[in-house]
C-alpha positions in Angstrom: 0.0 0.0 0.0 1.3 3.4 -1.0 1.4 5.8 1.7 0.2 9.4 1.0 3.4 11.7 0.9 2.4 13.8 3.7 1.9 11.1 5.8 5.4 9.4 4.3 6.7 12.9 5.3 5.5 12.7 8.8 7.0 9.5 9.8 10.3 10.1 8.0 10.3 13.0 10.1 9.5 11.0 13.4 12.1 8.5 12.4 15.4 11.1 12.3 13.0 13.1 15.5 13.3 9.7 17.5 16.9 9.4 16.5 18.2 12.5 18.0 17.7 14.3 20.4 20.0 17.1 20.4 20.2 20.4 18.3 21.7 23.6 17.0 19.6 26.6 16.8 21.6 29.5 14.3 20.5 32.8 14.5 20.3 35.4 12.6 22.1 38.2 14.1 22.5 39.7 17.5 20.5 43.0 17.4 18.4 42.2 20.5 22.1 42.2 22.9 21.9 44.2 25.8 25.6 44.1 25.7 27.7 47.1 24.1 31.3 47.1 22.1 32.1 50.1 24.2 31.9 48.5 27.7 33.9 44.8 26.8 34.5 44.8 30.8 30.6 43.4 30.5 31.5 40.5 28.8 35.2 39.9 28.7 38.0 39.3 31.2 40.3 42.2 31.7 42.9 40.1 30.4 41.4 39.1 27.1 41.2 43.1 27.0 44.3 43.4 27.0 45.6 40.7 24.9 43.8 42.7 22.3 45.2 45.6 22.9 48.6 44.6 23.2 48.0 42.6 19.5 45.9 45.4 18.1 42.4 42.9 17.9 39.7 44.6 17.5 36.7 43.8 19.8 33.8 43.1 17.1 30.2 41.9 17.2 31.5 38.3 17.4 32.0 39.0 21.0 29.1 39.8 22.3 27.4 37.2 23.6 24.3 35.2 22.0 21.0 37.6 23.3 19.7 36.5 26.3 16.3 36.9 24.9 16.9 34.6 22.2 18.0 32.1 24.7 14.6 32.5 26.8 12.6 32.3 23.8 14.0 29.2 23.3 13.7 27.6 26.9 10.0 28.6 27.6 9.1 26.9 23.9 8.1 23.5 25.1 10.4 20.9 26.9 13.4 22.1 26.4 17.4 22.5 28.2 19.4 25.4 27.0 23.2 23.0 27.1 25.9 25.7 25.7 26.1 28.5 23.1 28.3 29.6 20.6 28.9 33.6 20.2 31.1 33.4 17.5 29.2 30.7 15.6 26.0 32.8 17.0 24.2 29.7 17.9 22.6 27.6 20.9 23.1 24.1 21.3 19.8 22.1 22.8 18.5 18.7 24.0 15.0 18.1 23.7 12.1 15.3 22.6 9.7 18.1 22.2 8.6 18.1 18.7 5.7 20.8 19.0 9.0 23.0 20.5 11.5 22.0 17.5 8.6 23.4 15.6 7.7 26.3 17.1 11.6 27.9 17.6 11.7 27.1 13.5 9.3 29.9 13.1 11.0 32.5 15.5 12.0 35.1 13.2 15.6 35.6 14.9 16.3 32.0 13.9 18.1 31.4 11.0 18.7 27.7 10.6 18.1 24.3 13.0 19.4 21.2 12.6 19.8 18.0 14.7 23.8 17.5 16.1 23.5 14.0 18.2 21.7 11.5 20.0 21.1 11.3 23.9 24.3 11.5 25.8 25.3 8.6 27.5 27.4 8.6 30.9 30.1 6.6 31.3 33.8 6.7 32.9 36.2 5.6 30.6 36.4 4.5 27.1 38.2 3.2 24.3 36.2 4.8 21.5 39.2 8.0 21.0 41.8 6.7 18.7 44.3 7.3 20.7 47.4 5.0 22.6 47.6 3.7 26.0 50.3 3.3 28.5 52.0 0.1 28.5 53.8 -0.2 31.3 55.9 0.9 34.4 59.0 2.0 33.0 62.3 0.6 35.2 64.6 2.5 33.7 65.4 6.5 33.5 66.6 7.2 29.9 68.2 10.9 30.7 69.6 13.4 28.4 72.8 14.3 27.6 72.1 17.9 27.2 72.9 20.7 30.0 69.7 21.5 31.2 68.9 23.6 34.6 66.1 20.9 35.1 66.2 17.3 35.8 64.1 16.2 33.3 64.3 12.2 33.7 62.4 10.1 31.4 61.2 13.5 29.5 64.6 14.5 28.5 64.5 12.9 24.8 61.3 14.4 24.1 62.4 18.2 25.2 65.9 17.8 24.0 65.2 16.7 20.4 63.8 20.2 20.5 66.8 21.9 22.2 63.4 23.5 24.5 66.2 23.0 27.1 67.3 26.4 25.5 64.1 28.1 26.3 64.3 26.3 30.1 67.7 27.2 31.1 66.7 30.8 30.1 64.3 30.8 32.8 61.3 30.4 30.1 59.2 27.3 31.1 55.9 28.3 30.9 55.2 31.2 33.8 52.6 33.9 32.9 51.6 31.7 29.7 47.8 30.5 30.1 46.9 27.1 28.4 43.7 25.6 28.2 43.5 22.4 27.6 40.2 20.7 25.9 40.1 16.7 26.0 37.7 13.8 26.9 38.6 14.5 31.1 41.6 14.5 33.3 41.0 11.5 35.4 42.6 11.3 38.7 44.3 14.5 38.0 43.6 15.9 41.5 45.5 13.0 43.3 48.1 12.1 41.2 51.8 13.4 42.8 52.7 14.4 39.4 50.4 17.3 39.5 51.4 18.2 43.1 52.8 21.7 41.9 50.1 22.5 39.9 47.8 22.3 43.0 49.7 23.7 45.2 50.7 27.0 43.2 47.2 27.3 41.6 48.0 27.1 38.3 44.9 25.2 37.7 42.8 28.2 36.7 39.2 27.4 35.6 37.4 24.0 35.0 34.1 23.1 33.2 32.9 19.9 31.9 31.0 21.1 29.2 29.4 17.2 28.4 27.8 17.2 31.8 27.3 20.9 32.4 29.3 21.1 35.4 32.7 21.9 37.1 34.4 18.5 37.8 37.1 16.8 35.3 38.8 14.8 38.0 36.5 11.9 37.2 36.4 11.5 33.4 38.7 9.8 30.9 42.0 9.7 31.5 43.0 11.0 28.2 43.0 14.7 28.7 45.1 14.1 32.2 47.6 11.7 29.9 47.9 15.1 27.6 48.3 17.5 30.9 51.1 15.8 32.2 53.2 15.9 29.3 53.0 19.7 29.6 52.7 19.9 33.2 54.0 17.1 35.6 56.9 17.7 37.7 58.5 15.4 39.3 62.2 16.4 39.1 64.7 13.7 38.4 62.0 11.2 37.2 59.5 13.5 34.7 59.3 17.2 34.0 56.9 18.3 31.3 57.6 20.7 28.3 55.9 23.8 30.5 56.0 23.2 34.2 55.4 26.6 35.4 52.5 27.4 33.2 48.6 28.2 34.3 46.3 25.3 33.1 42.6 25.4 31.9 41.0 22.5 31.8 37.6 21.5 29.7 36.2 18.4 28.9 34.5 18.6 25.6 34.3 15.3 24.3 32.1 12.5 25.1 34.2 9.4 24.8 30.9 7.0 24.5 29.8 8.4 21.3 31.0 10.2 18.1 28.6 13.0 17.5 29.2 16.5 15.8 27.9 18.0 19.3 31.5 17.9 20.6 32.6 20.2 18.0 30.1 22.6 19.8 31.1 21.8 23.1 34.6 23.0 21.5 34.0 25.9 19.9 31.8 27.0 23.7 35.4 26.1 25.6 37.2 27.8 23.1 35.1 30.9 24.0 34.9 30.2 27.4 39.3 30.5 27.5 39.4 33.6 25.1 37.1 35.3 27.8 39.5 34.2 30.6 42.3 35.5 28.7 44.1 32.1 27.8 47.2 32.5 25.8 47.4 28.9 24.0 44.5 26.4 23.2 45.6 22.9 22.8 44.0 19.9 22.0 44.3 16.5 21.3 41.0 15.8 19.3 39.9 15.3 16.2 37.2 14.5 14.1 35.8 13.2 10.6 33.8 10.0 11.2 30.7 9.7 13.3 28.3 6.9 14.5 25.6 8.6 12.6 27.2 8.7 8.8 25.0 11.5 8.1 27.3 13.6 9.7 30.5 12.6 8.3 33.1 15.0 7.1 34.7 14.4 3.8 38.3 15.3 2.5 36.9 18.2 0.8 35.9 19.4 4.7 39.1 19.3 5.6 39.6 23.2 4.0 40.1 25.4 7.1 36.2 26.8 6.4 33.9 24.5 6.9 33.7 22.3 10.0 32.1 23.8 13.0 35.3 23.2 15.1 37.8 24.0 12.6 35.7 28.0 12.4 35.7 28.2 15.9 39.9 27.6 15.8 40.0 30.3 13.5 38.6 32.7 15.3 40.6 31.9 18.6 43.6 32.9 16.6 41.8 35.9 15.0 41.4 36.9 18.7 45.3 36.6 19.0 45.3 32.9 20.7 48.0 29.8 19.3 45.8 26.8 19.1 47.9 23.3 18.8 46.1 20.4 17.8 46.9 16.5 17.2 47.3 16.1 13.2 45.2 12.8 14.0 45.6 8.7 13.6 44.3 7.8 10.8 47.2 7.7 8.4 47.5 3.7 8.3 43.5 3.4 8.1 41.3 4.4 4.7 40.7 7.9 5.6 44.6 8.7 5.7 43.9 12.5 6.6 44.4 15.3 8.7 41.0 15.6 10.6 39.0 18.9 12.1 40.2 21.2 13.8 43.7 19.8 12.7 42.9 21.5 8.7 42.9 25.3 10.1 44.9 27.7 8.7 47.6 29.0 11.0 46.5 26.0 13.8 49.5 24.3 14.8 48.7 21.2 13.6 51.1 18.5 15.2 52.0 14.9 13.8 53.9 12.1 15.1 57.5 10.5 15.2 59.6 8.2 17.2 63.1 9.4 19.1 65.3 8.1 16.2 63.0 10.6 14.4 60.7 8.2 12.3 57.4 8.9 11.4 54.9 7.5 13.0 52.9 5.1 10.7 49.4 6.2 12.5 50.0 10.0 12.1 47.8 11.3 9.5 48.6 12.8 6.1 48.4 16.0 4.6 48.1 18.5 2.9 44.8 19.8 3.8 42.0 19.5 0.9 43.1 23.2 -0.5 46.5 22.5 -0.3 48.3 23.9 3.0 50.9 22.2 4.2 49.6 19.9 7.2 51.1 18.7 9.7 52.6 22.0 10.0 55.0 20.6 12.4 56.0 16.8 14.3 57.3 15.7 17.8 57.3 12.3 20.3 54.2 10.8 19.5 55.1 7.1 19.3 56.0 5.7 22.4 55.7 9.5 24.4 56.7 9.2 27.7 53.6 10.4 29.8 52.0 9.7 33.6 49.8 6.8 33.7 46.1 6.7 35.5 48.0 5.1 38.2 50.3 8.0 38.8 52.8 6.1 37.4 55.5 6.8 34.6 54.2 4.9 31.4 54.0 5.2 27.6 51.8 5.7 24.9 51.4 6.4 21.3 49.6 8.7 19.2 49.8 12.5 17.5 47.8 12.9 21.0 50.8 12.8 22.3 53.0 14.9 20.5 50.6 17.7 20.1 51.0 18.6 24.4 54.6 18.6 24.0 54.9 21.0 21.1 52.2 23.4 22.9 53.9 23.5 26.2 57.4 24.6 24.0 55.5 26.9 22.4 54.2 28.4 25.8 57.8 28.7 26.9 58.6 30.6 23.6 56.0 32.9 23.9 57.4 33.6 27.7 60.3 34.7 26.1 58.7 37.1 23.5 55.4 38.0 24.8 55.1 41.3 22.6 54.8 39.5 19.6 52.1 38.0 17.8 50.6 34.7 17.4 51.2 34.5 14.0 55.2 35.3 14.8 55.4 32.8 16.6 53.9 29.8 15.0 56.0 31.4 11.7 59.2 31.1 13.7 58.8 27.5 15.0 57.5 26.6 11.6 60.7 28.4 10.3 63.2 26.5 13.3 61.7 23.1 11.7 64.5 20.7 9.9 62.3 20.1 6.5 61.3 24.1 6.3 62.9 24.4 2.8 61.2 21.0 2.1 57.6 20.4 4.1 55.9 17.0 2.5 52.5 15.9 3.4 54.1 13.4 6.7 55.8 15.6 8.9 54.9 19.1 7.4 58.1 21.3 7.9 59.6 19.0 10.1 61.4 19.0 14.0 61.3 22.1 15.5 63.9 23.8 17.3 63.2 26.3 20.0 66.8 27.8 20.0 66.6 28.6 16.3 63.3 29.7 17.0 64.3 32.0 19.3 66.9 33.7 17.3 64.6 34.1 14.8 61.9 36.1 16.9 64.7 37.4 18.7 65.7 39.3 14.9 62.1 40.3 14.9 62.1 41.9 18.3 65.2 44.0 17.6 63.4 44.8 14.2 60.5 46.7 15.6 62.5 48.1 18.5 64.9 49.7 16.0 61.9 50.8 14.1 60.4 52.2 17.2 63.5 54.3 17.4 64.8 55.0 14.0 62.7 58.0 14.0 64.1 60.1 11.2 67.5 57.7 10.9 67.9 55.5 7.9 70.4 53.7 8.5 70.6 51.1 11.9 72.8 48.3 12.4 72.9 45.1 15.2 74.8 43.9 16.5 77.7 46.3 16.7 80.0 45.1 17.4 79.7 42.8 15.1 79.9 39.0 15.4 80.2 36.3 12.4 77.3 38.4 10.7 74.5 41.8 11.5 71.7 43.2 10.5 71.3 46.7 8.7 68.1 47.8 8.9 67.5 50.2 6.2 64.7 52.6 4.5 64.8 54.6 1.8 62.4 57.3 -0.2 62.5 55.6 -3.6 62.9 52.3 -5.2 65.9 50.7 -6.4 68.9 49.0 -5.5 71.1 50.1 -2.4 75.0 48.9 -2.3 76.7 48.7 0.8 81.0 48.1 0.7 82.6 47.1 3.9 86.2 48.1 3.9 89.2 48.2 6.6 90.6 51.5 7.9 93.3 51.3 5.2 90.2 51.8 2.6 90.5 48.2 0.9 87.5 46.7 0.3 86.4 43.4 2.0 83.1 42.8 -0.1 80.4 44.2 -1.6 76.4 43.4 -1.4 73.7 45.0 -2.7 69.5 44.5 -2.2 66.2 45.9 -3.9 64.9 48.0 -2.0 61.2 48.8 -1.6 60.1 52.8 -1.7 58.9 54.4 1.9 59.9 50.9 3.2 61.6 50.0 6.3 63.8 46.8 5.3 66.3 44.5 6.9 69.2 42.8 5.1 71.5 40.5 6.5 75.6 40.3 6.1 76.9 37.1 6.9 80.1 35.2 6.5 82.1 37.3 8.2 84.3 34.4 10.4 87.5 34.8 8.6 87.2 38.9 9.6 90.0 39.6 12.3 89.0 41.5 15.0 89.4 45.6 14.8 87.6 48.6 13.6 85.7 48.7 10.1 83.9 51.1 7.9 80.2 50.1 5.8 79.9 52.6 2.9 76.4 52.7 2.0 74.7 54.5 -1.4 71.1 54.0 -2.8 71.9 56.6 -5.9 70.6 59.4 -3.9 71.7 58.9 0.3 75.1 57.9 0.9 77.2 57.7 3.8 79.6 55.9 6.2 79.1 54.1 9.7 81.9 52.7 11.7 81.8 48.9 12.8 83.8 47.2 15.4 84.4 43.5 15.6 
């Protein structure tokens, strides 16, 4: 018997109504806010404030939070439970078997778009389902570094030192000041774990939500998120010392290890928000996603752009607010997919992949480039047989970019210590710059093995850059170091374009060399003269002339 098509329509309907029971309400835009752009204090931290002010972010209409009239609207429609919202996405995330409700908030004229995101939550303690590795043991053994290092790093010392982020530590960088949230599956155990002891008893565990359950406590969760923490945080000197011990921690549990459902991406994107409006520095996270129990929401390769995943927008606009995000590049590289998965496709996210200690690439870690192209991984670290504390409290091992991606954000923390004027963007460009396959990235390890010390030198250039173009004023001419090592800077402008030459030359007037450079018109510039080892030390002169300005500034070496 053929059924009439609005009846066929009706119980399609109550089939996929049955099937979920959770989902997102867009709007359309936020004209009913109480809130005002010219009184952030309302809505945002005083540091978030200032992290804009010091990056030069403006605070926009993507701040202000989702109108609380909206929300009501919503909750007095029929049986329904406001979860979390997303200002930046502009949308609310719901659970409800109310059909006459679903209905009615359709027709609200502020909503722009609904759509179902998962089934009912189920509540559980810990999981397999994240593709992740496990600790395998209780290691006997200290394996220690032979690096100098002020710390006593223990089993950890491979992992840091095939960084050199002993470089950053010694220098008295290891985290202090820098803000990290961390977004996982739950921190199990973390509150009585010894490792964690100094995290506690500093408090430098700043905020905590569990944004699956709507509440404050992680402690009881998956272990995954706490395996992640202590490869940034633990410290336990002589036996483990993570990559930023003295940092402050935020720590969100987004995902719900029981089930695969695009509703985590939301739960994201509200913990992202959550840490921008705290003021966090670094969001790192060791999820990822393209496959889900309902295929209907699968992502596909072509997803995997930077633009079109719920989670991977939200990443974006944590950097556009002047955050670093790290995430895991993803296991899935032996498997069918092969790919990087969301948020780990972002433009400018740090996306992290795995290798071993003899610096082999993991076979799990997932490919790139992403679907337009990028280079992804951006970067790789210890991600097959990582060094980590176990649920037990114990040191253990485990495998997975899960694993690399903490490791490389807790460096990166350090980093930013060090440089804490610049930009976001600066620094993910230096470490991506510091990497080993820069001149050559390929779609397994991106651009390769960081190195903090190069790193450092090359914000370090950037630093004295725009402090010598704070101060040129009128000069210009500038050079650094003088005296002058094995190579300096000059740091040059000029009124017109062209080519400028510059002659170095010994007090007797014989010339050494010669270089010259393009030079861009109104422009300040910054050329480097290198080689200079075989130069004995004493007094020199650099004879510059762009056609028009000429002149001559004394060197000493």
């Amino acid at each position: 018997m053929r059924l009439p098509i609005i009846l066929l329509f009706m119980l399609v309907n109550s089939i996929a109504f049955a099937q979920h029971s959770r989902y997102i309400i867009e709007f359309r835009n936020k004209e009913a806010t109480t809130y005002s752009l010219n009184n952030p204090s309302t809505f945002l931290s005083t540091s978030c404030i200032e992290r804009r002010n010091r990056f030069n972010i403006a605070i926009d209409s993507t701040d202000l939070p989702v109108p609380n009239s909206f929300i009501d609207s919503i909750r007095i429609a029929g049986n329904v439970e406001i979860i979390n919202t997303s200002k930046w996405l502009n949308q609310v995330l719901i659970k409800t078997n109310d059909a006459e409700a679903l209905e009615k908030i359709r027709n609200f004229p502020f909503v722009k778009n609904q759509f179902a995101i998962a089934q009912k939550a189920i509540k559980i303690k810990e999981s397999g389902r994240l593709n992740i590795g496990r600790p395998i043991k209780k290691e006997k053994s200290i394996e220690t570094s032979q690096n100098v290092s002020s710390l006593d790093y223990g089993y950890t010392g491979p992992q840091i030192t095939i960084h050199e982020g002993e470089y950053l530590h010694n220098k008295g960088f290891q985290g202090s000041g820098i803000k990290i949230a961390v977004l996982d599956a739950g921190f199990y155990k973390y509150q009585n774990i010894h490792a964690f002891d100094s995290l506690r008893l500093n408090n430098r565990i700043q905020d905590t939500w569990d944004f699956v359950q709507q509440n404050s406590s992680v402690n009881e969760d998956d272990a995954h998120g706490m395996w992640c923490l202590s490869i940034l945080a633990a410290n336990i000197p002589g036996t483990f010392v993570g990559s930023a011990p003295e940092a402050s921690y935020y720590l969100y549990r987004t995902e719900e290890v029981a089930t695969e459902f695009p509703v985590e991406e939301q739960n994201w994107a509200a913990a992202a928000e959550q840490a921008d409006s705290l003021g966090v520095d670094i969001i790192t996270s060791s999820l990822g996603y393209n496959q889900f129990d309902d295929t209907v929401f699968n992502h596909t390769y072509s997803d995997m752009n930077g633009r079109n995943t719920m989670i991977t927008r939200a990443a974006s606009f944590a950097i556009n607010k002047g955050i670093i995000v790290t995430n895991s590049a993803g296991n899935d590289g032996a498997k069918k997919w092969k790919y990087i998965v969301a948020p780990a496709d972002g433009i400018d996210v740090l996306t992290v992949g795995a290798i071993n200690i003899l610096q082999k690439v993991a076979a799990f870690s997932s490919y790139g480039p992403s679907y337009d192209g990028r280079v992804k991984p951006d970067v790789t670290s210890i991600g097959w047989n990582t060094y980590l504390i176990s649920s037990t409290g114990e040191v253990g091992r485990g495998s997975g970019t899960s694993f690399s991606n903490p490791n490389i954000a807790g460096l990166t923390a350090c980093l930013w210590q060090a440089f804490p004027r610049l930009s976001n963007k600066e620094i993910i460009n230096a470490i991506r710059q510091s990497s080993d396959h820069f001149m050559n990235p390929d779609d397994r390890v991106g651009y390769g093995i960081p190195n903090m010390h190069k790193a450092y030198t090359i914000l370090e250039a950037i630093q004295q850059s725009k402090e010598l173009k704070k101060n040129l004023k009128n000069d210009r001419l500038k050079i650094f170091p003088n005296p002058i090592s094995n190579q300096f800077n000059i740091f040059y402008k000029s009124d017109l374009a062209g080519k400028v030459n510059f002659q170095l030359l010994d007090l007797s007037g014989r010339l050494i060399r010669t270089n010259s450079f393009e030079l861009v018109k109104d422009t300040y510039q910054l050329f480097l003269i290198d080689n200079l080892s075989s130069l004995s030390p004493g007094e020199y002169i650099l004879r510059y002339n762009d056609g028009v300005n000429s002149g001559n500034i004394k060197l000493l070496k």
